[in-house]
TORBALO-718501 format. One record per residue: x, y, z of N, C-alpha, C, O in turn. Coordinates in nm, 2 decimals, always signed. Example, Ala and Ser with C-alpha at 12.3 -4.5 7.8 and 13.67 -1.06 7.14 Angstrom:
BEGIN
+--------+--------+--------+--------+--------+--------+--------+--------+--------+--------+--------+--------+
:    npx :    npy :    npz :   capx :   capy :   capz :    cpx :    cpy :    cpz :    opx :    opy :    opz :
+--------+--------+--------+--------+--------+--------+--------+--------+--------+--------+--------+--------+
:  +1.32 :  -0.57 :  +0.78 :  +1.23 :  -0.45 :  +0.78 :  +1.32 :  -0.33 :  +0.78 :  +1.42 :  -0.33 :  +0.85 :
:  +1.28 :  -0.22 :  +0.71 :  +1.37 :  -0.11 :  +0.71 :  +1.29 :  +0.00 :  +0.79 :  +1.34 :  +0.11 :  +0.80 :
+--------+--------+--------+--------+--------+--------+--------+--------+--------+--------+--------+--------+
END
This chain:
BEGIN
+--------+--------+--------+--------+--------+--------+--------+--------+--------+--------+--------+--------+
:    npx :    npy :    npz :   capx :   capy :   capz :    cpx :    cpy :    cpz :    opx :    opy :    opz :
+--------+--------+--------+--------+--------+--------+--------+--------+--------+--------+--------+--------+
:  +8.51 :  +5.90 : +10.58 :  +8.47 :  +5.81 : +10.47 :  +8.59 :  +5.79 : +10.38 :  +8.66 :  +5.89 : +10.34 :
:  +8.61 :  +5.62 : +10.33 :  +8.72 :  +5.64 : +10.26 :  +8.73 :  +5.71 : +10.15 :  +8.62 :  +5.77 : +10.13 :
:  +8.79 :  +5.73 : +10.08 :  +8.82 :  +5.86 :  +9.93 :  +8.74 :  +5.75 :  +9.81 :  +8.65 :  +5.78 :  +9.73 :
:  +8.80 :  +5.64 :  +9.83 :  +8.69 :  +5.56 :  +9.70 :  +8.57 :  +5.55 :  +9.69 :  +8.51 :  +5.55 :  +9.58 :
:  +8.50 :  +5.53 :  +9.83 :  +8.36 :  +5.54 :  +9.84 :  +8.30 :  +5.65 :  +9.80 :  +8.22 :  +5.65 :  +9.70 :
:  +8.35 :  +5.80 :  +9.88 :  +8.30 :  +5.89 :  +9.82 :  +8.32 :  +5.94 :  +9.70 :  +8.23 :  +6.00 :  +9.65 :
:  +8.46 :  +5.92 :  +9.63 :  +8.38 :  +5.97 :  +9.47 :  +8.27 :  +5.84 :  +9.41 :  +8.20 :  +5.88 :  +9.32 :
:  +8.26 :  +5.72 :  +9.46 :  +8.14 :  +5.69 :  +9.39 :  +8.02 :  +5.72 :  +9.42 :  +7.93 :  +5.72 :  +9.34 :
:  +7.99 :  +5.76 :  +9.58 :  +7.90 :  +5.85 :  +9.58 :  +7.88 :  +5.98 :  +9.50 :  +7.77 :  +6.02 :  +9.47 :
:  +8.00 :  +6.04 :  +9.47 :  +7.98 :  +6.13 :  +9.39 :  +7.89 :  +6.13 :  +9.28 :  +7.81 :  +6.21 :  +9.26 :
:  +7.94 :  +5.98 :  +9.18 :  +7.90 :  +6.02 :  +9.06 :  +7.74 :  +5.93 :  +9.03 :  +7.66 :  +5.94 :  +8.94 :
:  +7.75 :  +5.83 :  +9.17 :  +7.62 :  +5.81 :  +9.18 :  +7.53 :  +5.94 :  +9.20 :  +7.43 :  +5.95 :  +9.13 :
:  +7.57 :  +6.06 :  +9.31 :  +7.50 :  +6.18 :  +9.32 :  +7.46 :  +6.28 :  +9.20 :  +7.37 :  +6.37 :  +9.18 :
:  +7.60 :  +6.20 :  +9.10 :  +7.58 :  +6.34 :  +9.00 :  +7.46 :  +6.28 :  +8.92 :  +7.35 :  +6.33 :  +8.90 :
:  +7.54 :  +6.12 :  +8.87 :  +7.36 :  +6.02 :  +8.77 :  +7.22 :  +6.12 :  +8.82 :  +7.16 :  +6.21 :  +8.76 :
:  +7.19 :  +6.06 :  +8.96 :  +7.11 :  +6.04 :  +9.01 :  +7.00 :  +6.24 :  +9.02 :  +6.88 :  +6.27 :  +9.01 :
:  +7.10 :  +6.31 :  +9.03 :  +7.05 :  +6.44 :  +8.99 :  +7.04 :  +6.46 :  +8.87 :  +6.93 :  +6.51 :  +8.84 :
:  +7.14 :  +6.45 :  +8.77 :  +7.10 :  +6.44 :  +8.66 :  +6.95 :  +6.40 :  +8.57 :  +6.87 :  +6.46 :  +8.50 :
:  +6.96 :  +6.27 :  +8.61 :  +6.84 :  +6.25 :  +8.58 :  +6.70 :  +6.28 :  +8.65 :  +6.59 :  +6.29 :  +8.60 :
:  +6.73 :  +6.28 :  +8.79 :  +6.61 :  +6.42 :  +8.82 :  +6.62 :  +6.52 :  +8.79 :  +6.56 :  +6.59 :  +8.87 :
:  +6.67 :  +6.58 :  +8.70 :  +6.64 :  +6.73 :  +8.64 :  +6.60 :  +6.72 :  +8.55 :  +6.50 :  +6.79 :  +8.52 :
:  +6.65 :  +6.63 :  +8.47 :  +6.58 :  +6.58 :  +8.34 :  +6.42 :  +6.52 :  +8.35 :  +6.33 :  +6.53 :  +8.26 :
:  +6.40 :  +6.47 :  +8.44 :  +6.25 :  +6.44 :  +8.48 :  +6.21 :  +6.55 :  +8.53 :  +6.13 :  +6.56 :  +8.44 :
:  +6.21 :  +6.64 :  +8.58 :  +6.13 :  +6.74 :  +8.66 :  +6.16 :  +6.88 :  +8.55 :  +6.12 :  +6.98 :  +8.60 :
:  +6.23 :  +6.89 :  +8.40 :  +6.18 :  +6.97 :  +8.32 :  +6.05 :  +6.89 :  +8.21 :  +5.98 :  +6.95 :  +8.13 :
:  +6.07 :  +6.75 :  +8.24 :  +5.98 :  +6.73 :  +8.14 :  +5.81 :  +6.71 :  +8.24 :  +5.69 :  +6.73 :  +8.22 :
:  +5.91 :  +6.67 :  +8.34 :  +5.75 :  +6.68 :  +8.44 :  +5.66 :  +6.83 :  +8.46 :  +5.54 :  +6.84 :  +8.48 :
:  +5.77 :  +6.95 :  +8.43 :  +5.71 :  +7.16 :  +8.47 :  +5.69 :  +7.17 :  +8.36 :  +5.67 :  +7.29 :  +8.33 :
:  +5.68 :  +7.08 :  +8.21 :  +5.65 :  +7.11 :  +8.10 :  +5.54 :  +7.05 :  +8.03 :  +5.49 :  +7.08 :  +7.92 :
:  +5.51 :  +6.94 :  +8.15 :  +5.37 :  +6.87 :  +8.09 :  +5.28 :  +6.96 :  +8.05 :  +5.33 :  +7.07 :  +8.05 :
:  +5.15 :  +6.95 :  +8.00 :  +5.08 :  +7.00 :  +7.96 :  +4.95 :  +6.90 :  +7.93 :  +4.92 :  +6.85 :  +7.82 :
:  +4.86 :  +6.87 :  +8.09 :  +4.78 :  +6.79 :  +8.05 :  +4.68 :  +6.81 :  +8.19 :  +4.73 :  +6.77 :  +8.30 :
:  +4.57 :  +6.85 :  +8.18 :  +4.48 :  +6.88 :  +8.23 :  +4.40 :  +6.80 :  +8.38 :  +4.31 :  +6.85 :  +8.45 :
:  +4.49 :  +6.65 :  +8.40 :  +4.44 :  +6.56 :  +8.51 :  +4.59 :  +6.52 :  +8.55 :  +4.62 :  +6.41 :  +8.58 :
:  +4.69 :  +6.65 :  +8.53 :  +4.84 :  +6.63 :  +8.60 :  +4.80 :  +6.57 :  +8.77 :  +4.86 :  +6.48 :  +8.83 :
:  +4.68 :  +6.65 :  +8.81 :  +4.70 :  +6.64 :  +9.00 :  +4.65 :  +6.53 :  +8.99 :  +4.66 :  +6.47 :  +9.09 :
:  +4.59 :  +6.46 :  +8.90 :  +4.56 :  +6.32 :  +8.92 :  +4.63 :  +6.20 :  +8.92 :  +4.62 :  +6.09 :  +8.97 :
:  +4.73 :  +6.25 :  +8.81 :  +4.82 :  +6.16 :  +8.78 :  +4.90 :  +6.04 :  +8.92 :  +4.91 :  +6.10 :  +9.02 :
:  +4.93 :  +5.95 :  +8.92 :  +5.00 :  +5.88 :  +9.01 :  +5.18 :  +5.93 :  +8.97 :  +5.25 :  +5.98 :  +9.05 :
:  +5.21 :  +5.89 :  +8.81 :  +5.30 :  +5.88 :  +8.81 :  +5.38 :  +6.04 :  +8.82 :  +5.50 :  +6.04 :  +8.82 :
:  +5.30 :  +6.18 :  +8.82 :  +5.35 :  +6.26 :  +8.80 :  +5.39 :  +6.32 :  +8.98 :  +5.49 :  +6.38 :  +9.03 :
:  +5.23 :  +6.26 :  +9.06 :  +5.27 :  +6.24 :  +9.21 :  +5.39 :  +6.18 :  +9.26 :  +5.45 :  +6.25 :  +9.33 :
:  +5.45 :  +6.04 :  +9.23 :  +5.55 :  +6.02 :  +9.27 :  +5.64 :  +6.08 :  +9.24 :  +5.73 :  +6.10 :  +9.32 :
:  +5.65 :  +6.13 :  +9.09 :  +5.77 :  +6.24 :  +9.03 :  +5.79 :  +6.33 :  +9.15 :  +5.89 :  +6.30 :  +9.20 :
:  +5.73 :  +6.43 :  +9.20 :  +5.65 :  +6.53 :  +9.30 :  +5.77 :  +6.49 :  +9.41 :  +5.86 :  +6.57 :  +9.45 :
:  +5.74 :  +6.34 :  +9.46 :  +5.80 :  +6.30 :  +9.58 :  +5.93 :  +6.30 :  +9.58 :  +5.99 :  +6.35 :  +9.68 :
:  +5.99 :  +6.25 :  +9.48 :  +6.11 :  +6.22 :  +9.45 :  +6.17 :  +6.33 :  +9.45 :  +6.26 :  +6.35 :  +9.53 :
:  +6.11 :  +6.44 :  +9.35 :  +6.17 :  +6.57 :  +9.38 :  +6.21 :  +6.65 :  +9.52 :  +6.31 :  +6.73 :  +9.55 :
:  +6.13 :  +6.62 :  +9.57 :  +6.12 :  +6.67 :  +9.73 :  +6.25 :  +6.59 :  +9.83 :  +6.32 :  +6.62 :  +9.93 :
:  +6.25 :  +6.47 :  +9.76 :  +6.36 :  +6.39 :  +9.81 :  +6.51 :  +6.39 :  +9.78 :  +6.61 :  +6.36 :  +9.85 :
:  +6.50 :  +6.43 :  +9.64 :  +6.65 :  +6.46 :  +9.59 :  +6.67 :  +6.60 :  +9.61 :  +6.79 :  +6.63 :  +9.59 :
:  +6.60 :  +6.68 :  +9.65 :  +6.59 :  +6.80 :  +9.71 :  +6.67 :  +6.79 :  +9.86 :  +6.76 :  +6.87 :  +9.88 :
:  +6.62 :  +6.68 :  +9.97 :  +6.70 :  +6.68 : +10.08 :  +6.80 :  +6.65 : +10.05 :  +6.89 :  +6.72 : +10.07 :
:  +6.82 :  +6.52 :  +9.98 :  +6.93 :  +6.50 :  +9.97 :  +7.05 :  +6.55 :  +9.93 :  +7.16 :  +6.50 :  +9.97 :
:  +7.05 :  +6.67 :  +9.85 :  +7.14 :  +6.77 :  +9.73 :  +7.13 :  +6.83 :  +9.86 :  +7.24 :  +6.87 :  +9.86 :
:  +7.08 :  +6.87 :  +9.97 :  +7.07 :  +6.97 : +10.07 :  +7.18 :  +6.93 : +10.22 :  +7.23 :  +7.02 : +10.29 :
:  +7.18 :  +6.79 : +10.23 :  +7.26 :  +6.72 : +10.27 :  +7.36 :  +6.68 : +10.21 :  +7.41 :  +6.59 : +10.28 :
:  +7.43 :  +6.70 : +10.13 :  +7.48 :  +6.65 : +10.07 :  +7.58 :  +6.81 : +10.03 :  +7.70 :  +6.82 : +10.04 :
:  +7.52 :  +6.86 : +10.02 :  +7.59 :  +7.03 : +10.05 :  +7.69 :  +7.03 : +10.16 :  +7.81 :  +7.04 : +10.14 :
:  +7.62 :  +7.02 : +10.28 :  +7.69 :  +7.03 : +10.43 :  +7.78 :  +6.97 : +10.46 :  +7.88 :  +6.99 : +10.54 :
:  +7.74 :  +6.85 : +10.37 :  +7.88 :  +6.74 : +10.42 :  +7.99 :  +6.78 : +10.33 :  +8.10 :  +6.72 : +10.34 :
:  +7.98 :  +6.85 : +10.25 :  +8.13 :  +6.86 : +10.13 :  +8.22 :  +6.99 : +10.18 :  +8.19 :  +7.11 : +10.20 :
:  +8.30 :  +6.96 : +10.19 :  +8.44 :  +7.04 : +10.27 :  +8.42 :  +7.16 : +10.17 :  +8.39 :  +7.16 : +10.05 :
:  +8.45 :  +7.30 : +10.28 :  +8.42 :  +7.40 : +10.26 :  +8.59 :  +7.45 : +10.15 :  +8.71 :  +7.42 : +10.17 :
:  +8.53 :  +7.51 : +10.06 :  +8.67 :  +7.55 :  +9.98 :  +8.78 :  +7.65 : +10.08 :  +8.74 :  +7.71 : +10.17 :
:  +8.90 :  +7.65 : +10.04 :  +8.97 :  +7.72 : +10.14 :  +8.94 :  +7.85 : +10.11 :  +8.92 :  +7.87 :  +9.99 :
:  +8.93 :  +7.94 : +10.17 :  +8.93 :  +8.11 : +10.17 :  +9.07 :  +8.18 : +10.12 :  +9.18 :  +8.20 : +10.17 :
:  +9.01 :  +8.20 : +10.01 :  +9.11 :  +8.34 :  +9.94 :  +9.15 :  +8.43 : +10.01 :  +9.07 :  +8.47 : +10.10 :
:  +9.26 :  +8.48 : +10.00 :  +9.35 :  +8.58 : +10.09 :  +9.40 :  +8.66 :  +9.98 :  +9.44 :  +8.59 :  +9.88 :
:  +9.41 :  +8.77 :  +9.98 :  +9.48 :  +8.86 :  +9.88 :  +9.56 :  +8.95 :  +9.98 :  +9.51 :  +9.04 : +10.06 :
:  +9.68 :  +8.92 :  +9.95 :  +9.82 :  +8.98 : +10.01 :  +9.87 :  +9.04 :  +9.90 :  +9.85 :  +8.99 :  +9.79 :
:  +9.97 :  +9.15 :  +9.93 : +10.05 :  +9.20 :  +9.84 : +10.22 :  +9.23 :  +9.91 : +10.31 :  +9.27 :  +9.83 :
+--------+--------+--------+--------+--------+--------+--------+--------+--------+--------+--------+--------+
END
């Protein structure tokens, strides 16, 4: 993948997590008694589960750091 694409994936990855964390502390902080009913807290739900693969995928593909060697 070319190098430009992927850092804008990057920072598309970083937005896009970003703001699902920020939804999903205000979503584990609700406090309202017909949460499981909700639609929109359901889709929240989904989404989570989906930016979950994706941050999971998205692990695998990122080149492993080089390994430290300590010589003397």
């Amino acid at each position: 993948m070319p190098e430009e694409f992927r850092s804008e994936l990057d920072e598309i990855m970083r937005d896009l997590l970003t703001s699902a964390q920020e939804l999903a502390f205000e979503y584990s902080t609700l406090d309202c008694s017909k949460i499981l009913d909700c639609p929109l807290a359901q889709k929240s739900k989904e989404l989570f589960k989906c930016i979950k693969r994706l941050n999971e995928v998205a692990k695998r593909l990122a080149p492993r750091p080089a390994q430290v060697t300590y010589t003397r």
